[in-house]
C-alpha positions as CSV (number, residue, x, y, z in Angstrom):
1,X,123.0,63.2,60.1
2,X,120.7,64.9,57.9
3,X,117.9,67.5,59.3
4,X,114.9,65.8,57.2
5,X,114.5,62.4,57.8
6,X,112.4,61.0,55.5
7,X,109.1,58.8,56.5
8,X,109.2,56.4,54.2
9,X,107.7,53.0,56.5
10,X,105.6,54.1,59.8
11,X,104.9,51.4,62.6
12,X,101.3,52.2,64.3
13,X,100.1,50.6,67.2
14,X,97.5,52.7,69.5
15,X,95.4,51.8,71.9
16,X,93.2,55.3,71.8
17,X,91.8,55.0,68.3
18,X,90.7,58.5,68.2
19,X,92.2,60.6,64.9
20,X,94.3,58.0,63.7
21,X,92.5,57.1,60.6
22,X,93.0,60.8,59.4
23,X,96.5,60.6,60.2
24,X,97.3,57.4,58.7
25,X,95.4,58.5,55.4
26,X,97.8,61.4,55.5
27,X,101.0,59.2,56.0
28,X,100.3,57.3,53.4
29,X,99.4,60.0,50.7
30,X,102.9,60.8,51.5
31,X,104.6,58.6,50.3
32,X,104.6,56.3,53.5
33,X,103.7,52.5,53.7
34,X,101.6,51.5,57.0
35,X,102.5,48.5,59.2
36,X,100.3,47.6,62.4
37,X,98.7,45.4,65.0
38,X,95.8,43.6,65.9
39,X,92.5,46.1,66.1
40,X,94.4,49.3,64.5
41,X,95.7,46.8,61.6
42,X,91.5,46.4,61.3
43,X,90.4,49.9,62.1
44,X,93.3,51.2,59.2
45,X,91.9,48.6,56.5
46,X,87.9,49.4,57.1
47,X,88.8,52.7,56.3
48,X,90.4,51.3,52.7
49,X,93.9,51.9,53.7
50,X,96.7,49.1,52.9
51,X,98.6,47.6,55.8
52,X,101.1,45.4,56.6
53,X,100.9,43.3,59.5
54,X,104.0,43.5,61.7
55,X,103.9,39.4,62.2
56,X,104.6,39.4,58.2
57,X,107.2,42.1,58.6
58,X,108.8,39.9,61.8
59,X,107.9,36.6,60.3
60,X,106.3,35.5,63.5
61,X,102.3,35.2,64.3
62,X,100.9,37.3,67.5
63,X,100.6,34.9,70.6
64,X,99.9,35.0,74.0
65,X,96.7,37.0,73.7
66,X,98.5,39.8,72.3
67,X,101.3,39.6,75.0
68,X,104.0,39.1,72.1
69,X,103.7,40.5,68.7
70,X,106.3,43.6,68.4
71,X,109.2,42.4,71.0
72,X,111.2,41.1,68.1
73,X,114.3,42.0,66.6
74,X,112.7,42.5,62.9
75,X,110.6,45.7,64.8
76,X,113.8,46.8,67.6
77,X,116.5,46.6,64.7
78,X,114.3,48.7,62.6
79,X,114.1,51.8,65.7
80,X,117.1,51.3,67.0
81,X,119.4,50.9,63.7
82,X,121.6,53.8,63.1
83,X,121.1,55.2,59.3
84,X,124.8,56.9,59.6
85,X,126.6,53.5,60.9
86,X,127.8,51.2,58.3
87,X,127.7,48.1,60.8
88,X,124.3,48.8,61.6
89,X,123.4,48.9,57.9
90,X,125.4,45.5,57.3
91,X,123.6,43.4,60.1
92,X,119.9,45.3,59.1
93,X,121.1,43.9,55.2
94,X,122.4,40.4,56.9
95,X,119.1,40.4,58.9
96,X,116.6,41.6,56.5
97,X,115.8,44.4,58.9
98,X,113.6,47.1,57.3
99,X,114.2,50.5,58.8
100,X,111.1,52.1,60.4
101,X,110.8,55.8,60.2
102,X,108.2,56.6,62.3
103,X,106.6,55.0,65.6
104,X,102.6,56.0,66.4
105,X,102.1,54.5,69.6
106,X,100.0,55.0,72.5
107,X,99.8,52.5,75.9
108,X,97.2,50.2,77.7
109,X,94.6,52.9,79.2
110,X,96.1,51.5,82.7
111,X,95.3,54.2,84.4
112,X,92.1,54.6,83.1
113,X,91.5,51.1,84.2
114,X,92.9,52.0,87.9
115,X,90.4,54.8,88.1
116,X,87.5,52.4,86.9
117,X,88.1,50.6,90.0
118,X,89.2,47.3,87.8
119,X,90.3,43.8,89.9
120,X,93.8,43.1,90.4
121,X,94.0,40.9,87.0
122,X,92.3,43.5,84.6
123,X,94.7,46.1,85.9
124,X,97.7,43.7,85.7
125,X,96.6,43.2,81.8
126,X,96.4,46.2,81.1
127,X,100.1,47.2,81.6
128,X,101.6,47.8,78.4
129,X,105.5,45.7,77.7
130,X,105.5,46.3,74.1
131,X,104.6,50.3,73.2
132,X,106.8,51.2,75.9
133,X,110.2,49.2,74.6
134,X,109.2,50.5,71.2
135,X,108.9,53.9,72.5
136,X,112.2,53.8,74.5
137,X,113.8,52.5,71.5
138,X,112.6,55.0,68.8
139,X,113.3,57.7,71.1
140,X,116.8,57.2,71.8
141,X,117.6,56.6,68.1
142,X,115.6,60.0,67.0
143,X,118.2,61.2,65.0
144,X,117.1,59.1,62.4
145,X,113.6,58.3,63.8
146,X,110.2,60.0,64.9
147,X,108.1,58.8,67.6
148,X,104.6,60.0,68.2
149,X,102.7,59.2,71.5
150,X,100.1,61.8,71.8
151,X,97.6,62.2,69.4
152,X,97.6,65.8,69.7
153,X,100.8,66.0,67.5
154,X,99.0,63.8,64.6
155,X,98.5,67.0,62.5
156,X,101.5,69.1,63.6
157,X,103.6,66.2,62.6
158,X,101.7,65.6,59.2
159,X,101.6,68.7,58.4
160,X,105.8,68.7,58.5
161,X,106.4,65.5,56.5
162,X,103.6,66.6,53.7
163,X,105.4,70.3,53.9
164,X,109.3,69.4,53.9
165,X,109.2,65.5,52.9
166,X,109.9,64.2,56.6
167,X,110.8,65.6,59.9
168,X,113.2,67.7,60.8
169,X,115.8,66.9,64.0
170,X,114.0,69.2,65.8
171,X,110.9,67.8,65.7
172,X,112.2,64.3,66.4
173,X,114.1,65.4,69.8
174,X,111.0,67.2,71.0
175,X,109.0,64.6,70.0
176,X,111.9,62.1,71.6
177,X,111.5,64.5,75.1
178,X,107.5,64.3,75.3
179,X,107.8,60.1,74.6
180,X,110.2,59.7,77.5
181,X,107.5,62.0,79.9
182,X,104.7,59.4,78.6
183,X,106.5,56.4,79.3
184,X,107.6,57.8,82.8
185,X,104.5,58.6,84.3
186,X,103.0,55.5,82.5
187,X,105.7,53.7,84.7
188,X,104.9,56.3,87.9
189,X,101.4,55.0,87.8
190,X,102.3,51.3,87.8
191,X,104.3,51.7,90.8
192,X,102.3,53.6,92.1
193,X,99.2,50.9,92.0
194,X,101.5,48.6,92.8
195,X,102.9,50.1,96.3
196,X,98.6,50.7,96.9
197,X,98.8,46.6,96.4
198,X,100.7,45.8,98.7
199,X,100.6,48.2,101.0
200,X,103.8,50.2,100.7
201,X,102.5,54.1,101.9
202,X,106.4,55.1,101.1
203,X,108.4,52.8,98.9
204,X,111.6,53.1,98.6
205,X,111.9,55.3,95.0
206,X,108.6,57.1,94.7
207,X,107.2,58.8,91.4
208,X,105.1,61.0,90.6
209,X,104.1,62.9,86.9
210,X,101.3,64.9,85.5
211,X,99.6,66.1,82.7
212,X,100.3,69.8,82.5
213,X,96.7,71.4,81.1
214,X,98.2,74.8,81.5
215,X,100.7,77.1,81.4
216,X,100.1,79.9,83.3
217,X,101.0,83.9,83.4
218,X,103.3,83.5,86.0
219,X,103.4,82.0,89.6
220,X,103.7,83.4,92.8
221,X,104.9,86.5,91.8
222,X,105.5,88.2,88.3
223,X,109.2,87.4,88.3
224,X,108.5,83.6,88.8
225,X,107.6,81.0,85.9
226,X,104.6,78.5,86.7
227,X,102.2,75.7,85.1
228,X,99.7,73.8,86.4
229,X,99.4,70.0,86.2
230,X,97.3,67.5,86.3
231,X,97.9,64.4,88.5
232,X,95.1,62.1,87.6
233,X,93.6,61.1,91.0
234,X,90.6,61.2,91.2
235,X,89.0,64.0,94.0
236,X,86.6,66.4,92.3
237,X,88.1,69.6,92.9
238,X,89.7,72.3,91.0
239,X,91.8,70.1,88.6
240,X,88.2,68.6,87.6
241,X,86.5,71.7,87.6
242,X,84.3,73.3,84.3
243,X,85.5,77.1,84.2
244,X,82.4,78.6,82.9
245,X,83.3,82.8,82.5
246,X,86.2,84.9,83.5
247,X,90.2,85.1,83.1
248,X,92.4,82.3,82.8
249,X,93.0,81.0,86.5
250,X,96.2,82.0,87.9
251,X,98.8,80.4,90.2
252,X,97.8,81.9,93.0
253,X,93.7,81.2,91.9
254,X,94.5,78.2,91.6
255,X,96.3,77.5,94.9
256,X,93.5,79.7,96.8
257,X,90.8,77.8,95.5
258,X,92.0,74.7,95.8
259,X,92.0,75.9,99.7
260,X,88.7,76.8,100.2
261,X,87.2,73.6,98.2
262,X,89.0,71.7,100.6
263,X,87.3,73.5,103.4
264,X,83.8,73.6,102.2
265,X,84.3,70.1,101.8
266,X,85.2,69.7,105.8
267,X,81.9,71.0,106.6
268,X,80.0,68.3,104.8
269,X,76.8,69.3,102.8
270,X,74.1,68.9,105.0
271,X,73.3,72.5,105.6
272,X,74.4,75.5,102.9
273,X,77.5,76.8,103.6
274,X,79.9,79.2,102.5
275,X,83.6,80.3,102.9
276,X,85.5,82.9,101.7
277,X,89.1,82.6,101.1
278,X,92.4,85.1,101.4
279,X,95.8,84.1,100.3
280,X,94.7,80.1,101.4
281,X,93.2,81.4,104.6
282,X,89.8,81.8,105.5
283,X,88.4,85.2,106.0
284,X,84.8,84.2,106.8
285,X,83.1,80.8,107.1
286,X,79.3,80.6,107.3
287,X,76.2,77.8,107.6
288,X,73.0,79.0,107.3
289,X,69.5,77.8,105.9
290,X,69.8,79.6,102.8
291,X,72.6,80.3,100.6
292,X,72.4,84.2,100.6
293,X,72.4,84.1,104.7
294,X,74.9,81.8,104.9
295,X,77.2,84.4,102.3
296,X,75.9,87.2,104.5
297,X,77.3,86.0,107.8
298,X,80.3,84.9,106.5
299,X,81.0,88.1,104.9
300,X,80.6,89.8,108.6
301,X,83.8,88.3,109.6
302,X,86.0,90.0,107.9
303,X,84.4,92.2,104.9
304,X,87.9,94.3,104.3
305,X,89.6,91.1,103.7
306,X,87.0,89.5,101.8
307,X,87.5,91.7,99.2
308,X,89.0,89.9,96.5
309,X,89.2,86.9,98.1
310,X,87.9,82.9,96.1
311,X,84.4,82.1,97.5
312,X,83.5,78.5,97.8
313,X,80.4,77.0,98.0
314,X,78.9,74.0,99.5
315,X,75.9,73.5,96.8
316,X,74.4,75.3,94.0
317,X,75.3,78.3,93.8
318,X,71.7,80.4,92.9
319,X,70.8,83.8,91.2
320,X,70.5,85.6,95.3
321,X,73.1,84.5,96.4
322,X,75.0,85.6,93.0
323,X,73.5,89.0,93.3
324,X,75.4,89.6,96.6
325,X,78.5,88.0,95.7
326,X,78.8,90.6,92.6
327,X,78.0,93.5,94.7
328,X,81.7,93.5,95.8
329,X,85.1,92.7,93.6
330,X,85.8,88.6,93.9
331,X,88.5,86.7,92.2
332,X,86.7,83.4,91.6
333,X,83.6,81.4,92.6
334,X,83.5,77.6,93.0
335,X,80.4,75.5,94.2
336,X,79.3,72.1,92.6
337,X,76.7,73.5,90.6
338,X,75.7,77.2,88.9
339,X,72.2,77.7,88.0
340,X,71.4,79.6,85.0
341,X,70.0,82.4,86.4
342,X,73.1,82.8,88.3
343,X,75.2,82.4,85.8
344,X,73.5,85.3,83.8
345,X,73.6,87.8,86.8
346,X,77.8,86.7,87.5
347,X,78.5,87.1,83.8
348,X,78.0,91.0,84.4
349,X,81.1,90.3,86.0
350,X,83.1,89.6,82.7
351,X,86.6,89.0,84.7
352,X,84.8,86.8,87.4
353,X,86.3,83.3,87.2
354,X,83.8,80.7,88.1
355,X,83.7,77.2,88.3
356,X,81.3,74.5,88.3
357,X,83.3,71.3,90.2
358,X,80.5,68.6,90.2
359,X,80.5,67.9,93.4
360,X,82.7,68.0,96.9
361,X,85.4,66.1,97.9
362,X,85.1,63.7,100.8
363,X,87.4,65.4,103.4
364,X,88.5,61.6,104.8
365,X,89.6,60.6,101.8
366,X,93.2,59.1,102.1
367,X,96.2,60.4,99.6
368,X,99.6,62.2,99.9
369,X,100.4,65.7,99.6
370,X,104.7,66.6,99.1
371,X,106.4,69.3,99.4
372,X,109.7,69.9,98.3
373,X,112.8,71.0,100.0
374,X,116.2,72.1,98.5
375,X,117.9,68.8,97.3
376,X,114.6,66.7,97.8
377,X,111.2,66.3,99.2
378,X,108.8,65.9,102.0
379,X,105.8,63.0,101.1
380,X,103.0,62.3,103.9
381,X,99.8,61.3,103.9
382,X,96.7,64.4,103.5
383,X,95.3,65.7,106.4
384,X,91.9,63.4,106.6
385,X,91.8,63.3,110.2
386,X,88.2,64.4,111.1
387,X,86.4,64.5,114.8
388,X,82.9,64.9,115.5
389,X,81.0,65.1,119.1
390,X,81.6,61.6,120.0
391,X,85.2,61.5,120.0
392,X,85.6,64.7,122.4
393,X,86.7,64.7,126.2
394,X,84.9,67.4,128.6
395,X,88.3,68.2,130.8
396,X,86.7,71.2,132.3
397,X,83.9,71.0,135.5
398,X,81.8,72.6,132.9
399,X,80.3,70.6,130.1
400,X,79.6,72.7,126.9
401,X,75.5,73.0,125.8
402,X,74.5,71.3,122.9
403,X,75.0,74.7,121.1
404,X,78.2,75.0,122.2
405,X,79.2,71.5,121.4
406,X,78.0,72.0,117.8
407,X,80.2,75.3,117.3
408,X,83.2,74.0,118.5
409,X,83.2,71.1,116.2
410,X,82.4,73.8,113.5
411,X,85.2,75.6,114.4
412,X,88.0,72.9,114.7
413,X,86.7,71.9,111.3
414,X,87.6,75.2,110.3
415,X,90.8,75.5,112.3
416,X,92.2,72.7,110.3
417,X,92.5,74.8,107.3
418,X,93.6,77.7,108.9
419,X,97.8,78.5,108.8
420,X,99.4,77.8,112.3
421,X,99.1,78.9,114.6
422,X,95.3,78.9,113.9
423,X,92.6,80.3,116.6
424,X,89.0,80.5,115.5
425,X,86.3,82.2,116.8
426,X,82.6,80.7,116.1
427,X,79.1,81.8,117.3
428,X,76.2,80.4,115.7
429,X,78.1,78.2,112.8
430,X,79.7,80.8,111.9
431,X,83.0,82.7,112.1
432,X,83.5,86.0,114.2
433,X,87.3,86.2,114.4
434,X,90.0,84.4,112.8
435,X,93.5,84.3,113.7
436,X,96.2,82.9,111.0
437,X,100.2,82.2,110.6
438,X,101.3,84.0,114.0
439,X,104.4,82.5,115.6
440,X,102.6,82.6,118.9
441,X,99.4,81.5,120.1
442,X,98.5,84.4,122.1
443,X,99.1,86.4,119.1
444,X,96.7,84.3,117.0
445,X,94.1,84.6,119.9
446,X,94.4,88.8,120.0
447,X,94.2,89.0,116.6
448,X,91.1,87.1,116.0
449,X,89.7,89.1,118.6
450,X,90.5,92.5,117.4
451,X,89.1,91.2,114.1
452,X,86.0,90.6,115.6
453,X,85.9,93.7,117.1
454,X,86.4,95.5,113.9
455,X,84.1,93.1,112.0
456,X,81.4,94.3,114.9
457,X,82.5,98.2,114.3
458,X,81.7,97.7,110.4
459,X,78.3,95.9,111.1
460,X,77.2,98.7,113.7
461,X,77.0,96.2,116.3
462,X,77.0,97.5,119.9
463,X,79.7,94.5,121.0
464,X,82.6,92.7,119.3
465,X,80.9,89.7,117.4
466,X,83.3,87.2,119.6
467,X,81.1,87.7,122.9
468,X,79.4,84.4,123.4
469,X,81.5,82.8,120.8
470,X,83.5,79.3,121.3
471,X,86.9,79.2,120.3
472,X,89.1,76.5,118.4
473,X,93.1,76.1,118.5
474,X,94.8,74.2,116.1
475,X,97.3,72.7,118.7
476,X,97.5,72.6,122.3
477,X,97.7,75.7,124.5
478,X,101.2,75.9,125.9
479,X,100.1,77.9,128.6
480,X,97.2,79.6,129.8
481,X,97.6,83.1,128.4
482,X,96.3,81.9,124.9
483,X,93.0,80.6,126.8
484,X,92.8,83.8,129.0
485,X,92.9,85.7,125.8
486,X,90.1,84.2,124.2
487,X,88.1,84.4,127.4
488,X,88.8,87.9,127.5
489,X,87.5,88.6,124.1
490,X,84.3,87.0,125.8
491,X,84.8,83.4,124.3
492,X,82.9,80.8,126.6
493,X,84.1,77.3,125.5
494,X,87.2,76.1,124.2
495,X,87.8,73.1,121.9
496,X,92.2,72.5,121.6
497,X,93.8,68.8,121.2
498,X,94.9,68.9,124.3
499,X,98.7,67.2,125.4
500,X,100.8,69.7,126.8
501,X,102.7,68.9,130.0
502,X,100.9,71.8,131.4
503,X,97.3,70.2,130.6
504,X,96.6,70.9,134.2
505,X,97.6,74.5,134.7
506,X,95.4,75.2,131.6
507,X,92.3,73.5,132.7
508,X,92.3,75.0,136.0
509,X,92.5,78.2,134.2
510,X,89.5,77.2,132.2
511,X,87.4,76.3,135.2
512,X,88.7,79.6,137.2
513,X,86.9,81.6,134.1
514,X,83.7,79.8,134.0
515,X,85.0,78.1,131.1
516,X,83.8,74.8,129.0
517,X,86.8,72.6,127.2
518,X,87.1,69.8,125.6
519,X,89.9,67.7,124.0
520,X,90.3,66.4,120.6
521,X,93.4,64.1,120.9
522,X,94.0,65.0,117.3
523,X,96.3,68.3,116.4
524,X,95.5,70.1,112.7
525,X,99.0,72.0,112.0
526,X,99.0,73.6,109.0
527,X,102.7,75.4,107.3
């Protein structure tokens, strides 16, 4: 096996059009002659280039509507025929099989079609049979053949054959490795769709690829590797998100941001809203009727930990509201849109990331999330349980004011995206003392009170922020100590999922205390 392999016949067959005239032209002023299919067969001859249609290479006309035109042995014995094996070369001589050199290929747009919202039929046609047997077959025989999928390698791979007079080994097994990805997640998105279809939540293979857009500095720490991918579904977010100024995002950016998106999104858009964000926990969560307010109260919360923390934005993010963001260090700003002025006055901030996302994500929308473990995985369904005022059970003799009512949905919104055991403190739609990732409850419950205390010490308030607050858990209270916590820290109503077998013991506490509670039915741990 020689290094170069020569390109002396190329097989193109693409479905995305875009750059492959250029590349083409550039084959074949190398010495290369062109054979092809149906519209790139047109597209290549418009633009003055000769081609040879594959059914004269295989003897045998297109039919089916496309269906069958390269599934023959005139196009597989030219990829798959060893150039080193004398039997190969007999039977491609006995079988006037012409060796092919090169494969350009690129697949059906399924997935594009899948995201259109397309009917069962237009999806089903748009599976590709005969770019990904090609492409299997070229790759496995790239010793002596290259296969091109992407057409970001056009010129990279041009550029090699018109410098050394083909492609070297090297560039054939990378280009072998990258054809095999394509043709997996190609195959990971059928089956996919086709679980979606017929209702299969956890078949029993699952598979899952994406599109890396970047390789980042590192991950979690400097010592680890890390890249961020691209999984195609479609929930605006940060994978669809503009960058418009600042560093490159890193992992931990990425993973942080991601987080508080996800909560903004929770609290819907109705009113402007804004949360900060801590390594993936919320520091301070805020509605108000402007943006700036609604930035200044949840700043209050928590402004030692705010510092350097992702803020996220419910709506457009304007030049006030930018003016107090940039009076303290930040990591990155998201919101769906940035207004100019705003823009101008964060750009002072040359490091600041921020991103423009388009929109919010529906919070109820269904998909998985996985985790791995050692030797495998964990797959369920997201977290799109939501409750609103309706679905809530008054245990307690007292029934929360409307007020109340309206914080303690706020803050079991927020509790959801808080790392168990969560307990949040609200007052006024907005956050006065959070409590994240204890091991106990009672823990969670001192801790978000002592935060609010210190929050109230830092705004020069005569009494800790929590007084006259409501109070959200993430999961049932075990026992009443976590409830007599929060009531200590001058919490009046309580909103918990309820079910523990000592439901009883806790609501008599409750109503002891002076207490409101109600019951979600519906638990929001979060590891």
């Amino acid at each position: 096996m020689t290094n170069i392999s020569p390109v002396r016949r190329a097989l193109i067959s693409v479905s995305d059009k875009e750059g492959v005239e250029t590349f083409a032209r550039r084959l074949a002023a190398a010495g290369a002659e062109i054979v092809s299919t149906g519209g790139t067969a047109t597209l290549l001859r418009k633009a003055g280039l000769a081609v040879r249609d594959v059914s004269e290479l295989t003897g045998f006309p297109e039919m089916m509507d496309g269906r069958v035109k390269t599934l023959h042995p005139k196009v597989h014995g030219g990829l798959l025929a060893l150039r080193d094996n004398e039997d190969h070369l007999q039977a491609m001589k006995a079988h006037e099989i012409a060796p092919i050199d090169l494969l350009v290929v690129n697949l059906y747009p399924f997935e594009k079609t899948v995201a259109a919202g397309a009917d069962y039929e237009t999806c089903v046609e748009n599976i590709d049979i005969g770019g990904p047997a090609m492409i299997r077959a070229a790759s496995k025989n790239h010793g002596g053949v290259g296969v091109v999928t992407d057409p970001e390698d056009y010129d990279g791979v041009a550029a090699e054959i018109e410098l050394k007079g083909g492609l070297t080994f090297e560039t054939k097994k990378r280009l072998a490795a990258a054809a095999y990805a394509r043709t997996a997640a190609y195959d990971a998105a059928i089956s996919t769709w086709f679980a979606r279809e017929i209702g299969e939540t956890f078949p029993k293979r699952f598979a899952v690829a994406g599109t890396r857009a970047d390789i980042l500095r590192y991950g979690e720490n400097p010592h680890q590797k890390a890249a961020f991918y691209k999984s195609g579904a479609e929930r605006c977010g940060v994978a669809t998100a503009s960058q418009l100024q600042g560093k490159a995002l890193s992992y931990n950016n990425l993973n942080d941001t991601d987080a508080a998106y996800e909560l903004i999104a929770e609290l819907g858009t109705e009113k402007p809203t804004v949360a900060i964000i801590k390594h993936a926990n919320p520091c301070g969560v805020a509605s108000a009727a402007t943006m700036g307010e609604a930035y200044d109260r949840a700043l209050r919360c928590d402004p030692v930990s705010a510092f350097g923390g992702i803020i996220a934005l419910n709506k457009r993010l304007d030049a006030e509201t930018a003016e107090k963001i940039t009076a303290i260090f930040s990591e990155v700003i998201i919101a769906p849109e940035i207004d100019e002025e705003a823009l101008a006055i964060v750009k002072a901030k040359k490091n600041l990331r921020v991103l423009a996302a388009g929109g919010v994500p529906d919070p109820a929308q269904e998909g998985l999330v996985m985790r791995p473990l050692a030797g495998g995985f964990l797959l369920q369904s997201r977290d799109s349980g939501r409750i609103d005022e309706s679905a809530l059970k008054v245990v307690t003799r007292r029934t929360p004011s409307a007020n109340e009512m309206r914080d303690l949905v706020f803050a079991f919104r927020i509790a959801k995206h808080v790392k168990s055991n969560a307990i949040v403190y609200v007052k006024d739609e907005a956050t006065v003392g959070i409590g994240a990732g204890q091991m106990s409850r009672v823990d969670s419950s001192r801790i978000a009170a002592q935060k609010s205390a210190d929050a109230a010490k830092a705004a020069g308030a005569a009494e800790p922020l929590a007084i006259g607050s409501v109070v959200a858990s993430d999961a049932f209270f075990p026992f009443a100590d976590g409830l007599l916590a929060a009531a200590e820290a001058g919490a009046t109503a309580i909103i918990q999922p309820g079910g523990s077998m000592r439901d009883e013991e806790v609501i008599k506490a409750a109503d002891e205390a002076g207490l409101a509670m109600v019951f979600t039915g519906m638990r929001h741990f979060r590891h």
